[in-house]
Backbone as numpy.savetxt, mean C-alpha at the origin, in Angstrom:
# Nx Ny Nz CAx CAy CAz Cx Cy Cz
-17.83 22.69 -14.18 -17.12 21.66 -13.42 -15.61 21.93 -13.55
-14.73 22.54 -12.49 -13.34 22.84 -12.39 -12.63 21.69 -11.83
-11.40 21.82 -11.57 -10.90 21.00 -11.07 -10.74 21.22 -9.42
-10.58 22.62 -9.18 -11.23 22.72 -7.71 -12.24 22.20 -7.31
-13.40 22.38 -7.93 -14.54 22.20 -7.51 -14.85 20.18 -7.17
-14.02 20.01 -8.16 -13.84 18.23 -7.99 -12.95 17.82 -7.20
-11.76 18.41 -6.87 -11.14 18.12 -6.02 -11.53 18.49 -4.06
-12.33 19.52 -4.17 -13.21 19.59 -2.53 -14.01 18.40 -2.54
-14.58 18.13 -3.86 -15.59 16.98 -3.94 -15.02 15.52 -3.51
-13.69 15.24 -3.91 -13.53 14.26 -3.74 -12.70 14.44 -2.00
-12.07 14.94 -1.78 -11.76 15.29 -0.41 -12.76 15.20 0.49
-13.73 15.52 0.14 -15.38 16.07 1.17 -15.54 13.90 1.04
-15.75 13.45 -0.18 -16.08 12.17 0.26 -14.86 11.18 0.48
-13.52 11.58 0.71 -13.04 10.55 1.73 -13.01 10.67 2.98
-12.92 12.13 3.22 -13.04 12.34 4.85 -14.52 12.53 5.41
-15.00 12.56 4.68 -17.16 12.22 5.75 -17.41 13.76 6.10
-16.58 14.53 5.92 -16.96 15.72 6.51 -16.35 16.97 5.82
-17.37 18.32 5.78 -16.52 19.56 5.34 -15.44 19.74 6.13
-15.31 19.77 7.49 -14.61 20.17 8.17 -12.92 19.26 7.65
-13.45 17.92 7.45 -11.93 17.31 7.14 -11.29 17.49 6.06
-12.44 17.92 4.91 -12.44 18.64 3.39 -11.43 19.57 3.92
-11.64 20.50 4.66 -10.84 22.06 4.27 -9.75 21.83 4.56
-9.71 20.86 6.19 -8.16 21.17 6.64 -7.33 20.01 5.40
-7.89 19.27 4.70 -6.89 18.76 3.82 -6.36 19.61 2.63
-7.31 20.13 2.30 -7.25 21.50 1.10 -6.46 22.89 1.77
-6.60 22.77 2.98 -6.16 24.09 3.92 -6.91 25.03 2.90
-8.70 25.18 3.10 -9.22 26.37 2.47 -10.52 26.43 3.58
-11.06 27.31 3.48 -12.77 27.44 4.40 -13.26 26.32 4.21
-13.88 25.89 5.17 -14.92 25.10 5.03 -16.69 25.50 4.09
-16.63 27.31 4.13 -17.99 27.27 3.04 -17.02 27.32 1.89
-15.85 27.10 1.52 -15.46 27.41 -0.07 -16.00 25.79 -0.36
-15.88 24.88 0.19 -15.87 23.87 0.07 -17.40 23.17 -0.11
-18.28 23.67 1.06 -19.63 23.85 0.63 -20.14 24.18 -0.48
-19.42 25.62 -1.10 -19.96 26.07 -2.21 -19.54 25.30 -3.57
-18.35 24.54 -3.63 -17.63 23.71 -4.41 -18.72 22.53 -5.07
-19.19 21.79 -3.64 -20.05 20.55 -3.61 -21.57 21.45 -4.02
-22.26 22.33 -3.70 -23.26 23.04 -4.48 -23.51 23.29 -5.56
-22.16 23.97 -5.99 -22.11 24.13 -7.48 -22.00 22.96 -8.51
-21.48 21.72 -8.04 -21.49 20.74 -9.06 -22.68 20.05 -8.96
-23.55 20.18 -7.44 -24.82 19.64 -7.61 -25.75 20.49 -8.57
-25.76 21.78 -8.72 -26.21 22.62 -9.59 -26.10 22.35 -11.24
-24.64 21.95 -11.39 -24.56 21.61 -12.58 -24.81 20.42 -13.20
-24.55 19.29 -12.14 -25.32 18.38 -12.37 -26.89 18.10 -12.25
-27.49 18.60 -11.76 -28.91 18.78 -11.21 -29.25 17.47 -10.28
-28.20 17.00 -9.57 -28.83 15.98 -8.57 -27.63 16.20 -7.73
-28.67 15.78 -6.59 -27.46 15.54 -5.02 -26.89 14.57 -4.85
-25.84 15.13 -4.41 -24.29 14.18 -4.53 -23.95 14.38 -2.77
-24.37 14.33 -2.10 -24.07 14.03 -0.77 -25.28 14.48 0.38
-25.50 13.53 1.15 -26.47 13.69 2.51 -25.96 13.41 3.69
-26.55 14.09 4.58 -26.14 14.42 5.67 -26.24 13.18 6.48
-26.09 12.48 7.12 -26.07 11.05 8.15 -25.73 11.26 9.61
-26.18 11.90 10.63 -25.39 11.70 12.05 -24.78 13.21 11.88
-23.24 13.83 12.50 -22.47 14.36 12.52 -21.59 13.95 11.00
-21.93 13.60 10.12 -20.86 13.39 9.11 -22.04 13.47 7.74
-21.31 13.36 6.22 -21.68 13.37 5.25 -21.37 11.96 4.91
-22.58 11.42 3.67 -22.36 10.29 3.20 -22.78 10.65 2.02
-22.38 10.08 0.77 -22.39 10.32 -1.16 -23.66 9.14 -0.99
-24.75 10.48 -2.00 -25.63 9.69 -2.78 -25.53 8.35 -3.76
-25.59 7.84 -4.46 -25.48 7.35 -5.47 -24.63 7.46 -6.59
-25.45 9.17 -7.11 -24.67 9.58 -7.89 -23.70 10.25 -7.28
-23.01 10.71 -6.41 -21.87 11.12 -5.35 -21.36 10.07 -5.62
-21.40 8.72 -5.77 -20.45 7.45 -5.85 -19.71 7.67 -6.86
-21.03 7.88 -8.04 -20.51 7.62 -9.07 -19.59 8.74 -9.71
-20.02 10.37 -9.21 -18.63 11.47 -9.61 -17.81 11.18 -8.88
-17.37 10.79 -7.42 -16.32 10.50 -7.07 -15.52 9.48 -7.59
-15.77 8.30 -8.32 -15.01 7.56 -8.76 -14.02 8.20 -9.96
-14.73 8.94 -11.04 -14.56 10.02 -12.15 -13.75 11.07 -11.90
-14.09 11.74 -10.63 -12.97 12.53 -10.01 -12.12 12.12 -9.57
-11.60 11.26 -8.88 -10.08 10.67 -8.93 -9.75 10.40 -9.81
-10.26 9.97 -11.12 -9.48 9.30 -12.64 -9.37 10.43 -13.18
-10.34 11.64 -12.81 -9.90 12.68 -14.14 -8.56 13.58 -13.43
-8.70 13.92 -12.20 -7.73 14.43 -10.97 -6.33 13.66 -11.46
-6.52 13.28 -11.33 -4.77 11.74 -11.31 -4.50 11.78 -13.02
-5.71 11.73 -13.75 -5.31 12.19 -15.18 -3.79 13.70 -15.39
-4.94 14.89 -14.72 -4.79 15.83 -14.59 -3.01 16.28 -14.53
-3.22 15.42 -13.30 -1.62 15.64 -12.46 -0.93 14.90 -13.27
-0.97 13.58 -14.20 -0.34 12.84 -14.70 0.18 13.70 -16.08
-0.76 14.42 -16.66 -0.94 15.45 -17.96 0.26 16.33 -17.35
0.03 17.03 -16.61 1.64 18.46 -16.23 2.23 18.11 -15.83
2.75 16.81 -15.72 4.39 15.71 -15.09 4.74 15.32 -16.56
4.39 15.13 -16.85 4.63 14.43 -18.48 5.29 15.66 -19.71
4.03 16.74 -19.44 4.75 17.93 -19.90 6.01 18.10 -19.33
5.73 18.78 -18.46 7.21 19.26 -17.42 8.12 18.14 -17.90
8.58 16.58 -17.88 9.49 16.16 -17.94 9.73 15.70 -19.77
8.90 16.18 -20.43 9.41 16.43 -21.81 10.24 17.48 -22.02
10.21 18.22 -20.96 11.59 19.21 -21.42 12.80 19.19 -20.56
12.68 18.41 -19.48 13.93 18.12 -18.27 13.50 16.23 -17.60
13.82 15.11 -18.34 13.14 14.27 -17.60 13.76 14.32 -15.82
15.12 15.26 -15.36 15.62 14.69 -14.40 14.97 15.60 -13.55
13.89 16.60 -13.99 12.77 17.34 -12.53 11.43 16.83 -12.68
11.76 15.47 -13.19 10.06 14.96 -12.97 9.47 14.46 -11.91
8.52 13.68 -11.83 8.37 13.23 -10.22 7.91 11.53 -10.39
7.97 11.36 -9.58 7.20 9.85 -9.30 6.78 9.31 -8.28
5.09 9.18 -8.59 4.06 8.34 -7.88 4.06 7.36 -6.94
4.68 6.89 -5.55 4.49 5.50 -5.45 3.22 5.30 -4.21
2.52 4.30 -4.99 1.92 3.50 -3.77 2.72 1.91 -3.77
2.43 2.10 -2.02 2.94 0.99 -2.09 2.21 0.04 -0.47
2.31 -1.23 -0.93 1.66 -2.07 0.62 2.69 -1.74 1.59
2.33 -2.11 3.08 3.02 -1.63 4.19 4.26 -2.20 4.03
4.13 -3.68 4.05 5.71 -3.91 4.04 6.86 -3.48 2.99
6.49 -3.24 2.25 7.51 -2.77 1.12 7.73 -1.11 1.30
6.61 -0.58 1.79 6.62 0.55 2.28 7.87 1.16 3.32
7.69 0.36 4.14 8.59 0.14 5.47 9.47 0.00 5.27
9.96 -1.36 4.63 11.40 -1.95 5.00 11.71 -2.27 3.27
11.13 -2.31 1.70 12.22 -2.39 1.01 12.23 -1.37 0.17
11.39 -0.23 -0.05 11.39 1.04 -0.81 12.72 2.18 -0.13
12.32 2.32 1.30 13.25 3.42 1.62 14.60 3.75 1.08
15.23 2.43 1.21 17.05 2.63 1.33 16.83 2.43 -0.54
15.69 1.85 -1.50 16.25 1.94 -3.08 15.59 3.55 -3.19
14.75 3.76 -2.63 14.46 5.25 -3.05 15.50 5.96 -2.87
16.84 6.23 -1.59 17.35 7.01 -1.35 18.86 6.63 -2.40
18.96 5.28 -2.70 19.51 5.19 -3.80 19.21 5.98 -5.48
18.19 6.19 -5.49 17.66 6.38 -7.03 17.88 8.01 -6.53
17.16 8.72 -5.61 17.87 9.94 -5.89 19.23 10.04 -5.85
20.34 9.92 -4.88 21.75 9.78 -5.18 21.76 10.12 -6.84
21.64 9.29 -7.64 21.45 9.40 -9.18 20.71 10.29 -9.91
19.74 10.45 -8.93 18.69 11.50 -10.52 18.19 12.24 -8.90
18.96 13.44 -8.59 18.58 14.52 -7.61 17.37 15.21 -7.58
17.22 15.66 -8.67 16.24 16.46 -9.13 14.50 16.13 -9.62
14.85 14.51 -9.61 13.50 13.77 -9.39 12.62 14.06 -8.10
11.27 14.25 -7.94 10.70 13.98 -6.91 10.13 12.74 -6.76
10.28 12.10 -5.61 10.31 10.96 -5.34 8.54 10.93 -4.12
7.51 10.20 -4.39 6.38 10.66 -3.20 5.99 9.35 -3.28
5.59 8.83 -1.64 5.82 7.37 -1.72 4.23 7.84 -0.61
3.03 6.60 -0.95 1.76 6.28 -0.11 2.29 5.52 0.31
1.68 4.37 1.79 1.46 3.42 1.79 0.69 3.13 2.59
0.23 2.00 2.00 -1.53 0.96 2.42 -1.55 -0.41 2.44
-2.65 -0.52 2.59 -3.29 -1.94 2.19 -3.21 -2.34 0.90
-3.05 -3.59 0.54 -2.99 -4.06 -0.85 -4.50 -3.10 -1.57
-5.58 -3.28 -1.08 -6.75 -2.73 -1.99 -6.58 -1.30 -1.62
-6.05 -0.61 -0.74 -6.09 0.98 -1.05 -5.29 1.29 -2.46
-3.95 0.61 -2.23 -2.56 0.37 -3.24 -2.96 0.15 -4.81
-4.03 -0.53 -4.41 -4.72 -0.66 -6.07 -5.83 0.18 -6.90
-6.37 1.11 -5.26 -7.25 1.69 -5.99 -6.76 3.49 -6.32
-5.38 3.36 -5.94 -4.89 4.47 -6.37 -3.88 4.54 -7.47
-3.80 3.25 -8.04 -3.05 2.95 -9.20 -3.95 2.85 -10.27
-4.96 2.48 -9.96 -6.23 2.42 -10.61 -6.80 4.05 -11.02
-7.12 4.63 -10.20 -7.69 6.00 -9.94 -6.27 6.92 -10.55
-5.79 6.57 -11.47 -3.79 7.28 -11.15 -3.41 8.59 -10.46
-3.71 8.00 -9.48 -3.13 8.96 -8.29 -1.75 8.34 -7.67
-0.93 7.08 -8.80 -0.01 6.68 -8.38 0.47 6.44 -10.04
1.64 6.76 -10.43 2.21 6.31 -11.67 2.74 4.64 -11.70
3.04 4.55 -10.26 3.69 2.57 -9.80 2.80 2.71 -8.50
3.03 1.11 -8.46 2.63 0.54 -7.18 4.16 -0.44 -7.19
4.02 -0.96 -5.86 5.06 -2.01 -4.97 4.00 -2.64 -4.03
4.19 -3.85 -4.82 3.28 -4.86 -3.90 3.60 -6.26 -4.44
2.69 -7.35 -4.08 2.65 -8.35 -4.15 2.36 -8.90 -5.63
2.34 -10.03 -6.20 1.31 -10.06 -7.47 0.18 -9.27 -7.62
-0.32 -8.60 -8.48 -1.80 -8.19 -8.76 -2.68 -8.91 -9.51
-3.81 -8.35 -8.86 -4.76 -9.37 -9.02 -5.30 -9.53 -10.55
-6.01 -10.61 -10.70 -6.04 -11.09 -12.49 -7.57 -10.13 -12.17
-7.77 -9.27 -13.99 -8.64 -8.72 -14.27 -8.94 -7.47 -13.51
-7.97 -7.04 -12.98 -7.89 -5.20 -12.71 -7.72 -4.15 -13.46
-6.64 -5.07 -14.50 -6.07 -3.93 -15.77 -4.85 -3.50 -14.92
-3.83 -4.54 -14.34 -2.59 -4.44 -14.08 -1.86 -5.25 -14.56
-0.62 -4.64 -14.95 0.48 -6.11 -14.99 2.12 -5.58 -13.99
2.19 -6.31 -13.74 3.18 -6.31 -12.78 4.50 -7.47 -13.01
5.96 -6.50 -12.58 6.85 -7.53 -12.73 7.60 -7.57 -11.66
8.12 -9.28 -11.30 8.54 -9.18 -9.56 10.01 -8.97 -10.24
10.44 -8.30 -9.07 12.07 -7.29 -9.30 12.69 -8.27 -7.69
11.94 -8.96 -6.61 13.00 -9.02 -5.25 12.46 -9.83 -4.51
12.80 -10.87 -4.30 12.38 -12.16 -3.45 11.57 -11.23 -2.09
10.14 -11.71 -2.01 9.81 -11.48 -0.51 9.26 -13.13 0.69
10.28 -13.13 1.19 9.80 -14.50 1.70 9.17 -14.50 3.00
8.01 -15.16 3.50 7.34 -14.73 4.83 7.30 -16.29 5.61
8.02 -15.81 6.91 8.38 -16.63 7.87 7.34 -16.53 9.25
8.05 -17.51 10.31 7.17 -16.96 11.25 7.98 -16.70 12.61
7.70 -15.40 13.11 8.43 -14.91 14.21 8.16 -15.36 15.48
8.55 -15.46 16.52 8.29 -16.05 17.75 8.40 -15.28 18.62
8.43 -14.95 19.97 9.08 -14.40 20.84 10.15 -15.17 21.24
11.21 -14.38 21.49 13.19 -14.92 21.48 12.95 -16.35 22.65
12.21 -16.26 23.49 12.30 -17.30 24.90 11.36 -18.07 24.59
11.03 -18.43 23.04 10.24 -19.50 22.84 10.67 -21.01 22.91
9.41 -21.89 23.26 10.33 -22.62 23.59 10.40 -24.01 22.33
10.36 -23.58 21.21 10.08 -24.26 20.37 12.03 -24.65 19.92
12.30 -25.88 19.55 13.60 -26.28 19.34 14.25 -25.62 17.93
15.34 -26.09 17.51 16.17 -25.99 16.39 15.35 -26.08 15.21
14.90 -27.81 15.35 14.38 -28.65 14.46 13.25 -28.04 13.60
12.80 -28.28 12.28 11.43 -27.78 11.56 10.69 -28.44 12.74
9.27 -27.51 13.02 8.13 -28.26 13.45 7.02 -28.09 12.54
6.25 -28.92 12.92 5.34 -28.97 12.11 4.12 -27.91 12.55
3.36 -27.36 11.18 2.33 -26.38 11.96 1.56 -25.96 13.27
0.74 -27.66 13.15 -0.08 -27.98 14.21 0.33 -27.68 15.11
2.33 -27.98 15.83 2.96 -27.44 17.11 1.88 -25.92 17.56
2.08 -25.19 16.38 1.90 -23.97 16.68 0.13 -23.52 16.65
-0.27 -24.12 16.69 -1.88 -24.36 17.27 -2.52 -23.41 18.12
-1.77 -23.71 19.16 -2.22 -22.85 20.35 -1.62 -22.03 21.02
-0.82 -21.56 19.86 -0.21 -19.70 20.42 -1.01 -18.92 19.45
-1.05 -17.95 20.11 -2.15 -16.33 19.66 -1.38 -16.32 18.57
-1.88 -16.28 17.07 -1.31 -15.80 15.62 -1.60 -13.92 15.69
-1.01 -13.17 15.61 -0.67 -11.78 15.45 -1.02 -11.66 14.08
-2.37 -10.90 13.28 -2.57 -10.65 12.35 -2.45 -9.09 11.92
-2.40 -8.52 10.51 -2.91 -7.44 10.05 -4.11 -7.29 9.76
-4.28 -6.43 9.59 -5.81 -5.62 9.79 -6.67 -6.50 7.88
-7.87 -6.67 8.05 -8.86 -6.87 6.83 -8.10 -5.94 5.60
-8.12 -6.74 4.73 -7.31 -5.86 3.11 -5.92 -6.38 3.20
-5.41 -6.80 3.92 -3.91 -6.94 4.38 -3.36 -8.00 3.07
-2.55 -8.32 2.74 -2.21 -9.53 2.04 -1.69 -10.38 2.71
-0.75 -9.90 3.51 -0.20 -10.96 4.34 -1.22 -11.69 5.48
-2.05 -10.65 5.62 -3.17 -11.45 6.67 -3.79 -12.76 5.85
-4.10 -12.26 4.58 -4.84 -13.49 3.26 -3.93 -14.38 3.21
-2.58 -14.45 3.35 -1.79 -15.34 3.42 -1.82 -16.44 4.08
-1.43 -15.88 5.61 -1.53 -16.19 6.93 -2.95 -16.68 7.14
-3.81 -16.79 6.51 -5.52 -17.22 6.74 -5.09 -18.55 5.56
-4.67 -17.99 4.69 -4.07 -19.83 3.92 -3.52 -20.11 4.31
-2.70 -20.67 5.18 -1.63 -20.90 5.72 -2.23 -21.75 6.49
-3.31 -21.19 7.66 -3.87 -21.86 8.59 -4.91 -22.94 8.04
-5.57 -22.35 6.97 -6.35 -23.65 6.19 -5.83 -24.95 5.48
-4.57 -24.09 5.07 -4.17 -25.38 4.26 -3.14 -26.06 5.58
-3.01 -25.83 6.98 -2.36 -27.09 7.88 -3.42 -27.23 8.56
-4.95 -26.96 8.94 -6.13 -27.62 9.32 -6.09 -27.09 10.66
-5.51 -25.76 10.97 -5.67 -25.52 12.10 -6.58 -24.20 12.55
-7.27 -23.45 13.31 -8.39 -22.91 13.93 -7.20 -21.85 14.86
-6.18 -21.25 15.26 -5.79 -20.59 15.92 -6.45 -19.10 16.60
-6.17 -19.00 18.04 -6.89 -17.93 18.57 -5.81 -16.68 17.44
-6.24 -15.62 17.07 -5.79 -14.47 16.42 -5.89 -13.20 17.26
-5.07 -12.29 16.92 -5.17 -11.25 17.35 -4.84 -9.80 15.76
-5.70 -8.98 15.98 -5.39 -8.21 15.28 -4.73 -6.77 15.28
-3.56 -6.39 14.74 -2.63 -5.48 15.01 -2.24 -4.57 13.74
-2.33 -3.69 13.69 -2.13 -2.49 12.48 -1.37 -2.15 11.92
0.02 -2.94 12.26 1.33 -2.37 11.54 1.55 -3.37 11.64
3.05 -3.34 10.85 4.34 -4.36 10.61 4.92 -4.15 12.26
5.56 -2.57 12.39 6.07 -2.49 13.33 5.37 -2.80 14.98
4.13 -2.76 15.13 3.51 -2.85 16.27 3.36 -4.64 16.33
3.46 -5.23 15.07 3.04 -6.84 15.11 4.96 -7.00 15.50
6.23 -6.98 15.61 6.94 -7.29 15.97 6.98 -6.83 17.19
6.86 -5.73 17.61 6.97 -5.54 19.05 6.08 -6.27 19.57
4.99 -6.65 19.61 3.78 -7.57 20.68 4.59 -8.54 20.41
5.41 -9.49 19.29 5.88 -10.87 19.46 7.29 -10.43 20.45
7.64 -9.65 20.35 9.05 -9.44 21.04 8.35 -9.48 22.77
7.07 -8.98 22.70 6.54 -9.07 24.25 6.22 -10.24 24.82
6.43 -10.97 23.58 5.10 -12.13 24.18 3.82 -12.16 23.71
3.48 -11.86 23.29 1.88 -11.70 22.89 1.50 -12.93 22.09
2.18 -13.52 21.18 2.21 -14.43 20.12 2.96 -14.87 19.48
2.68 -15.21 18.26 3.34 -15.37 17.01 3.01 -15.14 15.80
3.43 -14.73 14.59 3.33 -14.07 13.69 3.67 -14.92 12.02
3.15 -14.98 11.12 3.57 -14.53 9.64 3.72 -13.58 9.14
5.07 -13.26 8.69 5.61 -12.11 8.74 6.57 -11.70 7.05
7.01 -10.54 6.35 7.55 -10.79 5.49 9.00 -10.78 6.53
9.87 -11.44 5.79 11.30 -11.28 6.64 11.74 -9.87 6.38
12.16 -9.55 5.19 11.96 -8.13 5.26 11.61 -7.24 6.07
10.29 -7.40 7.31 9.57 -6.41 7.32 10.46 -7.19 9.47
11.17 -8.52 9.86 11.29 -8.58 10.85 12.87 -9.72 10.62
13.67 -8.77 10.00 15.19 -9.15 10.09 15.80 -8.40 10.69
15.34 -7.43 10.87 16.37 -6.62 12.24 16.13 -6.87 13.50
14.57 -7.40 13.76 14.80 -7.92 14.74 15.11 -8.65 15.36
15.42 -9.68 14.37 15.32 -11.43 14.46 17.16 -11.26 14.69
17.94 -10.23 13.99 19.19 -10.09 13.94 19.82 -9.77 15.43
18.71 -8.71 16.12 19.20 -8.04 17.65 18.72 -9.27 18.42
17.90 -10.25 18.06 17.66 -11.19 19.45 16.66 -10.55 20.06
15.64 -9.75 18.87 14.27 -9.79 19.90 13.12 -10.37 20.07
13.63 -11.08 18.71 12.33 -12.07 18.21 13.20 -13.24 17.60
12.34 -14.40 17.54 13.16 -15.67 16.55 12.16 -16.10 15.85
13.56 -16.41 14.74 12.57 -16.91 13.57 12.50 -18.54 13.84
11.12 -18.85 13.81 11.17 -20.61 14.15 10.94 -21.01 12.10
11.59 -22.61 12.33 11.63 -23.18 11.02 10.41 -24.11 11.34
9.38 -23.84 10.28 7.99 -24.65 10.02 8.46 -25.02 8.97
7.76 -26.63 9.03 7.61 -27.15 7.73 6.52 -26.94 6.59
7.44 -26.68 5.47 6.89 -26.09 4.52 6.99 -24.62 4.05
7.48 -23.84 4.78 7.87 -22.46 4.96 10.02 -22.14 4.74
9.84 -21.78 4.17 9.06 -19.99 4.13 8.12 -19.98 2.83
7.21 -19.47 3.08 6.50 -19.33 1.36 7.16 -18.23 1.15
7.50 -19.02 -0.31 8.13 -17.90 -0.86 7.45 -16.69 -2.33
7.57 -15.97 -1.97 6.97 -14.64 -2.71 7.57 -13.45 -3.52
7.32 -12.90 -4.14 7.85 -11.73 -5.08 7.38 -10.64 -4.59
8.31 -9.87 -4.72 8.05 -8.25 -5.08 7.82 -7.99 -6.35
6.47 -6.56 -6.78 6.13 -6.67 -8.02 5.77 -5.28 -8.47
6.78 -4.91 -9.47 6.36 -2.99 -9.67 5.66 -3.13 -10.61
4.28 -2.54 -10.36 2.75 -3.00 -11.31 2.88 -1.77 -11.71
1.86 -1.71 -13.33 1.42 -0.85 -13.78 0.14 -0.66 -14.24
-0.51 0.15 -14.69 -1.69 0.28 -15.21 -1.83 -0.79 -16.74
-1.91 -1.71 -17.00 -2.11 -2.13 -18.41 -1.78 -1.16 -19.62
-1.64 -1.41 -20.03 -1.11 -0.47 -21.71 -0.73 0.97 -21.34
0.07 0.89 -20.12 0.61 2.57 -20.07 1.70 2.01 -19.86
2.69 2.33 -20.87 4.27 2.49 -20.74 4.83 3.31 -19.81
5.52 3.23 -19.02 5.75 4.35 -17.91 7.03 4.97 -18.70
6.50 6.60 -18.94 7.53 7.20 -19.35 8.49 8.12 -18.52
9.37 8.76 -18.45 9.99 9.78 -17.85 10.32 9.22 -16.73
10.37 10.13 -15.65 10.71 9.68 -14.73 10.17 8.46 -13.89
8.81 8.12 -13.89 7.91 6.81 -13.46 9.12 5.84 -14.66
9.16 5.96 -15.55 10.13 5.01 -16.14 11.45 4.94 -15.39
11.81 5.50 -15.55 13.34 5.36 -14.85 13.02 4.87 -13.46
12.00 5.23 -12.76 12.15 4.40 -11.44 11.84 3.04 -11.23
11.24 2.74 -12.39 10.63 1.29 -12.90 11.60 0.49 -13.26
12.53 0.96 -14.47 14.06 0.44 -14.21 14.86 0.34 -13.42
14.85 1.18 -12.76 15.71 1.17 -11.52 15.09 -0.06 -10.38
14.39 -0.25 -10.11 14.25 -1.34 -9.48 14.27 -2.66 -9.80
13.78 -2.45 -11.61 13.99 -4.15 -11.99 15.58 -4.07 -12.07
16.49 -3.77 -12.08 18.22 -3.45 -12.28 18.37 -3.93 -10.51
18.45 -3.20 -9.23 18.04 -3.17 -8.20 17.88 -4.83 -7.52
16.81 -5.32 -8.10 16.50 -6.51 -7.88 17.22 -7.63 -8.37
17.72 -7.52 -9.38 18.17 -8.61 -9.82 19.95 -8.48 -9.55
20.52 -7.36 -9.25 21.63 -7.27 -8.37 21.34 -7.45 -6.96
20.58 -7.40 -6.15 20.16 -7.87 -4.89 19.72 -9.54 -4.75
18.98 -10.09 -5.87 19.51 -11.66 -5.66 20.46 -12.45 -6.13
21.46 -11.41 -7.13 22.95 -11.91 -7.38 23.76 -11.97 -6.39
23.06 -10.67 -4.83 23.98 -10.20 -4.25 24.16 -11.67 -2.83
């Protein structure tokens, strides 16, 4: 069992197929065959069946793929750690992170933190709150940037930056100055994110706790959910963060509901009892420093 051989393995079961295996590996598609053979060999049971045009993991396929991302992300975590015991400023750091923080509040502190430490590599995911966790989990991420984490994952997380979520309108709405109350907003199309979303889980409390049933629509980005409100399409719960530039150009407005903005944290999580050393440290500081000069600011 190599680390090649686990790594086609785990490639082969996120993408359903050899073919999506190789071009992510950029290797043959039979090296990759022979990869997933040989560990069925060594294991003596099958770890993937065929379904349709695609592959689907046995059982035990579930269960080495879970093992292969923890030992993989081990792996990579093991020769970063080396390497920056002898230079911490060419180390690298991990981020996953949810869309909105992804988008609109990582970029401009990332391009800050190199300014300072050049020689860091800086590699940023971003997802859904549960992808975000299961690669912090799996450590295929040294940090995450997200919301609170959830109790009993084996995270702890500390909020570093106010995230407050409002609700956007289209600019020619015709809703007044004044707070209105939820219910107003009843019967305009709510603009959601996709299942896993947090802000969608939000926005689904939101509607329960003012007793209202709204028609929804579902939309895949931050950026594609401001443009449909800038069209018309609806209205939105939104992080401001993720729709202050637009709200700034006059393409969207922010209406005042009562009871809103809920207000929320930004939160650089870690794995439970792993101290983030080296460079994952320093970027961990750097944002709690970051944050708390950004709500002085």
């Amino acid at each position: 069992m190599t680390s090649n051989s686990l790594r086609a393995f785990l490639e082969l079961a996120r993408s359903g197929s050899v073919r999506g295996a190789a071009a992510r590996l950029h290797v043959t598609q039979p090296a990759v065959t022979a990869a997933v053979r040989s560990l069925e060999r060594e294991l003596r049971t099958p770890l993937v069946t065929r379904r349709g045009r695609g592959i689907v993991l046995t059982p035990a396929g579930e269960v080495l793929a879970g093992y292969a991302a923890r030992v993989l992300g081990l792996l990579d975590e093991t020769r970063a750690a080396v390497e920056e015991a002898a230079d911490p400023e060419r180390g690298r750091v991990r981020l996953a992170a949810v869309t909105t923080a992804g988008e609109h509040v990582l970029p401009s502190l990332i391009r800050d933190f190199r300014t300072r430490h050049r020689g860091v590599e800086v590699s940023l995911e971003v997802g859904n709150r549960m992808r975000v966790w299961e690669r912090l989990r799996d450590r295929e991420a040294d940090l995450a940037v997200a919301g609170r984490p959830p109790a009993g994952f084996g995270f702890d997380g500390v909020a570093f930056m106010s995230n407050d979520l409002v609700v956007a309108a289209p600019a020619a709405t015709g809703v007044g100055r004044e707070p209105v109350r939820p219910s107003s907003l009843a019967a305009a199309t709510w603009l959601l994110r996709e299942e896993g979303s947090g802000t969608r889980a939000t926005a689904e409390e939101f509607f329960a706790g003012a007793g209202i049933a709204p028609a929804t629509l579902t939309i895949g980005s931050n950026g594609a959910i401001v443009e449909s409100v800038a069209a018309g399409l609806g209205v939105t719960l939104i992080s401001l963060d993720a729709v202050r530039r637009a709200a700034d150009a006059g393409a969207v407005r922010i209406v005042a509901v009562r009871g809103l903005p809920i207000r929320r944290a930004w939160h650089v999580v870690t794995r439970s009892g792993d101290e983030p050393r080296g460079a994952p440290g320093m970027f961990r500081e750097f944002l709690l420093r970051a944050g708390v000069a950004t709500d002085r600011g």
